[in-house]
N, C-alpha and C positions, 0 to 999 in steps of 0.2 A: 609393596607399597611404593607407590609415586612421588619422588626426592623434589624437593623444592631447589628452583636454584639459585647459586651462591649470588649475592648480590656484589655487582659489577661483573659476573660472567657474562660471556658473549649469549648463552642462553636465557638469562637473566633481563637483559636487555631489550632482545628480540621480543622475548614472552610480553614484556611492557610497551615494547611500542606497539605490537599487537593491539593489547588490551586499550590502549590510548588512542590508537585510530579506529577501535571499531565505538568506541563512546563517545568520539568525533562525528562517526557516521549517524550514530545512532540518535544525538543531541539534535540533528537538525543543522548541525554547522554545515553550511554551502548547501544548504538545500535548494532542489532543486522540485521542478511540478512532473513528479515519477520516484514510483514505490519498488523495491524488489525487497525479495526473500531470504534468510539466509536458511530456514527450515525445509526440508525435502516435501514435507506436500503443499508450503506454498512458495515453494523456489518458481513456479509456472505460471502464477500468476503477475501480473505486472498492472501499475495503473500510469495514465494521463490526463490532467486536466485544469483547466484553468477557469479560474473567477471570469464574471459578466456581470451585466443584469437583464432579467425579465423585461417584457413590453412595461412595465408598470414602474421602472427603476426598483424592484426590489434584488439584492442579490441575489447569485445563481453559480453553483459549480457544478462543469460539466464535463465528460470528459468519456473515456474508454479503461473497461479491463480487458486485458489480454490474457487471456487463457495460452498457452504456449503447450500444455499436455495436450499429445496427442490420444485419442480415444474416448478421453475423459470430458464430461461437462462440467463446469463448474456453478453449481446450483447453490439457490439461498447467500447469494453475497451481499453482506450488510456493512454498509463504509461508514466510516466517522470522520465528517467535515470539523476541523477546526479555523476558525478564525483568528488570526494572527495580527495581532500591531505591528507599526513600524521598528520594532524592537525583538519581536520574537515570542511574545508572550501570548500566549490564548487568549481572548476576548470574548469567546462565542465557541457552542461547540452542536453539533446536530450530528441524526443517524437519520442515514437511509437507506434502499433496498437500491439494487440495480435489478430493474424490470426483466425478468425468463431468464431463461441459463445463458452462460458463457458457450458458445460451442467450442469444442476442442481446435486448437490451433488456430482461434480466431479470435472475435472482440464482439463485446458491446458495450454500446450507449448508455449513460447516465446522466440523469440529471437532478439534483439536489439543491434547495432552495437552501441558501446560507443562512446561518444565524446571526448574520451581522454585517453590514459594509466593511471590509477591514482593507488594508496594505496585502495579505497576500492570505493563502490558504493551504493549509495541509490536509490531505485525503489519505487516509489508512484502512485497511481492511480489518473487520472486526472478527467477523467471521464466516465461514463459508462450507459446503462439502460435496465431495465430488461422486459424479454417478455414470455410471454408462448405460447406455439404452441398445436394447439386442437391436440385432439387424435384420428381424423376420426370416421370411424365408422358410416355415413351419411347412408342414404339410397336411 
């Protein structure tokens, strides 16, 4: 069975700042326009992307996922745009697809109509699954 530890141990500490900076990360504090992984099937995936607007002034986030598996395509990825104030709070939130697959060790193209003018925008993967396609060669 797994000892907790004493509190003010050097391991006690450590464990807590751990847990404190990964709720920092995780919070959004110092965000930045770029997603990773800390799960092994989507440690490969990576996003990019930044607010605009359309010819029409309506908002628009667009950007790149980065597939970094090699061999794997990354099929069915559906991101979640949120809308953010000047403060940090969601205003606005929409789901969209990224159009064909990710190919392995490469990117694509998205673009997703915002649900709101906002100060800035957060893009997360919702979810996705990955597929390999044979290489022929039959006979």
């Amino acid at each position: 069975m797994p000892r907790l530890a004493k509190a003010g141990s050097t391991r006690g500490i450590v464990w807590r700042a751990g847990v404190l900076a990964a709720l920092w990360l995780f919070t959004g504090a110092g965000a930045v326009a770029a997603q990773g992984f800390s799960r092994p099937a989507e440690a490969d995936l990576r996003l990019e992307w930044a607010g605009s607007e359309d010819r029409r002034g309506r908002p628009l986030v667009s950007g790149y996922v980065y597939n970094q598996r090699a061999g794997s395509y990354a099929v069915s990825v559906q991101l979640l745009v949120e809308a953010l104030d000047a403060s940090g709070q969601v205003v606005g939130s929409t789901r969209g697809l990224v159009l064909g697959d990710v190919p392995p060790s490469n990117r694509s193209y998205f673009e997703i109509r915002a649900p709101a003018k906002a100060a800035s925008y957060r893009v997360t993967i919702q979810s996705f699954s990955y597929r390999t396609y044979g290489t022929g060669g039959g006979m």
